[in-house]
C-alpha positions as CSV (number, residue, x, y, z in Angstrom):
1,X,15.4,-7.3,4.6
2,X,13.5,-4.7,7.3
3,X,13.1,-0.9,7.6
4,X,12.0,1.4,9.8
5,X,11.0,4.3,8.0
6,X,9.7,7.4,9.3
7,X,8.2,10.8,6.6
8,X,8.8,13.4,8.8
9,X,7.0,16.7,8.1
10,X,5.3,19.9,9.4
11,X,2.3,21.3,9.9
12,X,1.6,25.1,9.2
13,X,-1.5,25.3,10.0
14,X,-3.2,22.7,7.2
15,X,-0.2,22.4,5.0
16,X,2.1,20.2,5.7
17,X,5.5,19.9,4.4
18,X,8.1,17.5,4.0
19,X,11.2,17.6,6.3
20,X,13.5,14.9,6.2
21,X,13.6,10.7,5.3
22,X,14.3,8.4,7.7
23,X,15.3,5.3,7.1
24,X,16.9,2.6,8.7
25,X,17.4,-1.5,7.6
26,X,18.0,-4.1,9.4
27,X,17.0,-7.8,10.1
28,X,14.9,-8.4,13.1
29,X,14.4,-11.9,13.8
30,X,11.7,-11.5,16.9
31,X,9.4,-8.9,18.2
32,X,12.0,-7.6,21.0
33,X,14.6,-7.3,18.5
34,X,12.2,-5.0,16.8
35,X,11.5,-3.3,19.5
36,X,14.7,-2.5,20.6
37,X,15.2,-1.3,17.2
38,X,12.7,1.2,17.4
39,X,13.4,2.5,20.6
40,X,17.1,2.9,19.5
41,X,15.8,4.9,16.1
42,X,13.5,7.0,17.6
43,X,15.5,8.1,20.5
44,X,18.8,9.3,17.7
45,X,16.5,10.7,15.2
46,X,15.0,13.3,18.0
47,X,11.5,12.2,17.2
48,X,10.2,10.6,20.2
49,X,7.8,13.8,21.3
50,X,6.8,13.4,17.5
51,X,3.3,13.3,16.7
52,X,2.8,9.8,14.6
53,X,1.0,8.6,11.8
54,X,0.7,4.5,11.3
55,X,0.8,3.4,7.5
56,X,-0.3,-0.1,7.3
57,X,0.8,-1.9,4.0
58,X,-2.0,-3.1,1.8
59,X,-0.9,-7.0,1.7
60,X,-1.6,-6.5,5.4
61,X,-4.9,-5.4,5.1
62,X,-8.1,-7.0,3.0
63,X,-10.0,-4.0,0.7
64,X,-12.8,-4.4,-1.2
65,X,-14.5,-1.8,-3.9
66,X,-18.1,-1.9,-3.3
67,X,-21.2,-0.6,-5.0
68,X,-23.6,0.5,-2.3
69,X,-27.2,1.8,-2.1
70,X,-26.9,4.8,-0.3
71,X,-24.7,7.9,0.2
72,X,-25.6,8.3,4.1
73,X,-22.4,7.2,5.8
74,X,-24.2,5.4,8.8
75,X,-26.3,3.2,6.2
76,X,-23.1,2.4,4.5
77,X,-21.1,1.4,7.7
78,X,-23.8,-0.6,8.5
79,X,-24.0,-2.1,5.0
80,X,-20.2,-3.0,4.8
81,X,-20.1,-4.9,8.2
82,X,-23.0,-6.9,7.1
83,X,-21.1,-8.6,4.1
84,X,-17.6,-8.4,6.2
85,X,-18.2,-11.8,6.7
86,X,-17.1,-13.5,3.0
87,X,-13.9,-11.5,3.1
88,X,-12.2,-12.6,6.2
89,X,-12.0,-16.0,8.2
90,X,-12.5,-14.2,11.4
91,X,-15.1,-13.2,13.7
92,X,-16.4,-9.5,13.7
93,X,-14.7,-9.1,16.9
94,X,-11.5,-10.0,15.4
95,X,-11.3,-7.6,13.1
96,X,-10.6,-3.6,12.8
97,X,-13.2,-2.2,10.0
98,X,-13.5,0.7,8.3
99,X,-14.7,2.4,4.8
100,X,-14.4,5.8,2.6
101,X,-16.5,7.1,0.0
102,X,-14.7,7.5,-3.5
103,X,-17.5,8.7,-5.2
104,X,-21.4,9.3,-4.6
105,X,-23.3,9.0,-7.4
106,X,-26.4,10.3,-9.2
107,X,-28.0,7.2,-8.9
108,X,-28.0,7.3,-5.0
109,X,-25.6,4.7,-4.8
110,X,-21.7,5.2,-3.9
111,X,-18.7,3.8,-4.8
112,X,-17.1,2.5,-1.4
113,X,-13.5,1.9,-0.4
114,X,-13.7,-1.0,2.8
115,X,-10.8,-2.2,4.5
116,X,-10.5,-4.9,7.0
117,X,-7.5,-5.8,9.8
118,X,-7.2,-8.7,11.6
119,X,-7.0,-6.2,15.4
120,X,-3.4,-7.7,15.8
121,X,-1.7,-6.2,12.6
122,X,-2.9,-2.8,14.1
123,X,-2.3,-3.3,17.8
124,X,0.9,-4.8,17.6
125,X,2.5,-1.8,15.5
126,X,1.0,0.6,17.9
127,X,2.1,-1.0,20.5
128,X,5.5,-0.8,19.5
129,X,5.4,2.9,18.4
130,X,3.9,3.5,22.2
131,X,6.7,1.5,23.6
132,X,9.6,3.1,21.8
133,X,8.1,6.9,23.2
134,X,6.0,7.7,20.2
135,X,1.7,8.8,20.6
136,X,-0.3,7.4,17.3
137,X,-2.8,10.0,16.0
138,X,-4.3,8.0,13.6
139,X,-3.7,4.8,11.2
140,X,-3.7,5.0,7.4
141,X,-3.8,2.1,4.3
142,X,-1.0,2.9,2.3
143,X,-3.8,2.3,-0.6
144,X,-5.4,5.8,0.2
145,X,-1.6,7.3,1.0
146,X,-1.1,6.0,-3.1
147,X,-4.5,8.0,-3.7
148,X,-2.9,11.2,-3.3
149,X,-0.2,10.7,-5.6
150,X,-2.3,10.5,-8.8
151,X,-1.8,14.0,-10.1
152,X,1.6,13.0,-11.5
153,X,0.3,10.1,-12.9
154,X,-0.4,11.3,-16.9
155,X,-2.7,8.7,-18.5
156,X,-6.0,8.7,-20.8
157,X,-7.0,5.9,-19.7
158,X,-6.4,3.7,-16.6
159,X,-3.5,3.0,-15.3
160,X,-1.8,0.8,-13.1
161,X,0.4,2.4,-10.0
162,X,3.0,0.0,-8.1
163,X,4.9,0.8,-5.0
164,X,7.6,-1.2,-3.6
165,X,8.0,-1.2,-0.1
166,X,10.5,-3.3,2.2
167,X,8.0,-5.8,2.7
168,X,6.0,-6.2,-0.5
169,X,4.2,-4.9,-3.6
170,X,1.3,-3.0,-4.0
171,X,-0.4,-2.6,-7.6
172,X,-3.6,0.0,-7.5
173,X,-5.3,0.2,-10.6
174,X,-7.1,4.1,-10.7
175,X,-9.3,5.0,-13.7
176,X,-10.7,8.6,-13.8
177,X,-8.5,9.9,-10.6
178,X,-10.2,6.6,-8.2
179,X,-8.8,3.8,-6.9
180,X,-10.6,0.7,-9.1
181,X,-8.6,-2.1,-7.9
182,X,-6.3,-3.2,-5.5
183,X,-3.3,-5.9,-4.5
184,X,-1.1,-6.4,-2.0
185,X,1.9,-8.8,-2.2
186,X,4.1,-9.7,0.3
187,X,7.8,-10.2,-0.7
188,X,11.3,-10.5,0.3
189,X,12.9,-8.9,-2.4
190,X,15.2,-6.4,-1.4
191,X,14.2,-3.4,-4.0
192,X,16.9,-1.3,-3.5
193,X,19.5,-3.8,-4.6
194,X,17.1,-4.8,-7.9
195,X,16.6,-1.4,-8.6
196,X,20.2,-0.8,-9.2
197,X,20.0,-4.5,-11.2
198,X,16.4,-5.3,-12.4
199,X,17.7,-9.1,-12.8
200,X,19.2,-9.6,-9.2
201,X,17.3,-10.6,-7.0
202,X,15.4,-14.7,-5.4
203,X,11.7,-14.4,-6.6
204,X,8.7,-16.7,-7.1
205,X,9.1,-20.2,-8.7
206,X,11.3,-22.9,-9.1
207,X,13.4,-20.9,-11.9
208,X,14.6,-18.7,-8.7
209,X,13.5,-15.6,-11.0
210,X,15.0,-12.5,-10.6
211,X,13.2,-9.5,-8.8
212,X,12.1,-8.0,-12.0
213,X,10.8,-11.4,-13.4
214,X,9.1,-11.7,-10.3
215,X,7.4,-8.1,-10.4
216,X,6.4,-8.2,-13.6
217,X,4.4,-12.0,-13.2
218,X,2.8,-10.3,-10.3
219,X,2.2,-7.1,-12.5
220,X,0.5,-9.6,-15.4
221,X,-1.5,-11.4,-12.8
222,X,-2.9,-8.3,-11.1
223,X,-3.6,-6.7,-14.7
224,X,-5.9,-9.7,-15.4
225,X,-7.5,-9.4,-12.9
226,X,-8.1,-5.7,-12.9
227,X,-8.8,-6.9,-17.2
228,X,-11.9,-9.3,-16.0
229,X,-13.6,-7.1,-13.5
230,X,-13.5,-3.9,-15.0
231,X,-16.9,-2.8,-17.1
232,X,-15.2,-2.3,-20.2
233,X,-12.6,-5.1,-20.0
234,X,-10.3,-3.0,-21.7
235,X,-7.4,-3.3,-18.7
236,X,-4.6,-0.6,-18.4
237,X,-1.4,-0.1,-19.9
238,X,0.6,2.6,-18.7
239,X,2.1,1.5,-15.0
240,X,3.8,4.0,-13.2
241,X,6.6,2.5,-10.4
242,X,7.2,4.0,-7.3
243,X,9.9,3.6,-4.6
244,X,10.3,5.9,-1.6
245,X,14.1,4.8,-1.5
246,X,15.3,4.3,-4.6
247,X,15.6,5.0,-8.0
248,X,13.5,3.0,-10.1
249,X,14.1,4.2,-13.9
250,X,16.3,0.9,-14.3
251,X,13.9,-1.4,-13.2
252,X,11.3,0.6,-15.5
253,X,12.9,-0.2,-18.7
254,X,13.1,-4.1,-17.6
255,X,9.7,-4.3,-16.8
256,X,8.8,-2.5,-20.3
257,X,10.5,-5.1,-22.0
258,X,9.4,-8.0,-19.5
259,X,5.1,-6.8,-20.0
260,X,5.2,-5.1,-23.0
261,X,3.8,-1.9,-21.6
262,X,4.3,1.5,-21.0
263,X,6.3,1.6,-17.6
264,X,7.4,5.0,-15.9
């Protein structure tokens, strides 16, 4: 299953505010179909003299959470390109790059946020944006879009925030209000249907588990991960769920009961 899905808001003067959801599914087999698509939405929605704003799903996008020598942003670019290298298969030329400081410490050193595209996963959305009438302002990682979320996130400790989108999961770990960890996954899974029945669902395996089975072995796995790097080792167990289109409080219980942890 595919969506387009548009946040539309306004801007009064550097507050913005939400308008309306948009949303749309669909099953697009090839990138005309898609395109038609688009042009179809945007032109019935009235949004085609829109300003836009791209959100690239994480499993789209490689991240990395560096510790870096420096807190001038020139010598940190520079630094981050250097070791692009042993995350990607591609060339430098292939690739869209680009960092953010989460936090610049005493030490002189800063913790860094990088993120690398292959240049087709960000041309080719643009591309289709620009083709169906809309202009794109800028490109965002859904990882720093989860970033601003936090607030409603009540934990001691760290904890563990998954989004579902139409195509994938994305678990980011934040301990002390920063992003610590990341994962994208993608997925079929149509979330809207498992939401209304954790245990519907084709996932992962050759049990054919259900979508909740499959999120929470995806939830374990990132958890142990996050468990081995982090300087404590301590992991996290609250995990908050989040889904722009659906209610998730059934699927919440499920995955209590599936990782043994505190899910909201």
């Amino acid at each position: 299953m595919h969506a387009i899905s548009v946040l539309r808001c306004k801007l009064t003067g550097k507050k913005s505010s939400q308008m309306t959801w948009l949303r749309e599914k669909g099953e697009w087999h090839t990138t005309e179909e898609l395109s038609d698509a688009l042009r179809k939405f945007v032109q019935e929605q009235g949004i085609k003299g829109d300003k836009a704003y791209l959100v690239l799903p994480r499993y789209d996008v490689t991240t990395r959470f560096l510790t870096l020598p420096s807190h001038d942003m020139n010598e940190i670019a520079g630094m981050v390109r250097f070791s692009a290298e042993e995350y990607v298969p591609y060339s430098m030329e292939e690739i869209i790059l680009d960092q953010y400081v989460l936090n610049p410490l005493d030490s002189g050193e800063s913790h860094v946020l990088a993120a690398l595209a292959h240049h087709e996963v960000v041309d080719k959305p643009i591309a289709l944006l620009q083709e169906a009438g809309l202009s794109v302002e800028r490109v965002l990682l859904s990882t720093a879009c989860l970033g601003a979320t936090v607030g409603d996130c009540r934990s001691e400790g760290a904890f563990a925030l998954v989004n579902l989108t139409s195509g994938g999961i994305e678990i980011t770990v934040f301990d002390k209000g920063q992003p610590v960890f990341s994962r994208g996954i993608a997925t079929a899974q149509d979330w809207e249907s498992i939401c209304r029945d954790p245990h519907a669902g084709n996932g992962i395996g050759v049990l054919d588990a259900s979508g909740s089975e499959e999120l929470a072995s995806e939830l374990r796995g990132s958890l142990a991960a996050y468990r081995r790097e982090s300087a404590d080792g301590l992991g996290a167990d609250d995990i908050y769920v989040a889904c722009a289109y659906a209610n998730v409080g059934n699927l919440c219980a499920t995955l209590s009961e599936q990782t043994g942890k505190s899910c909201r």
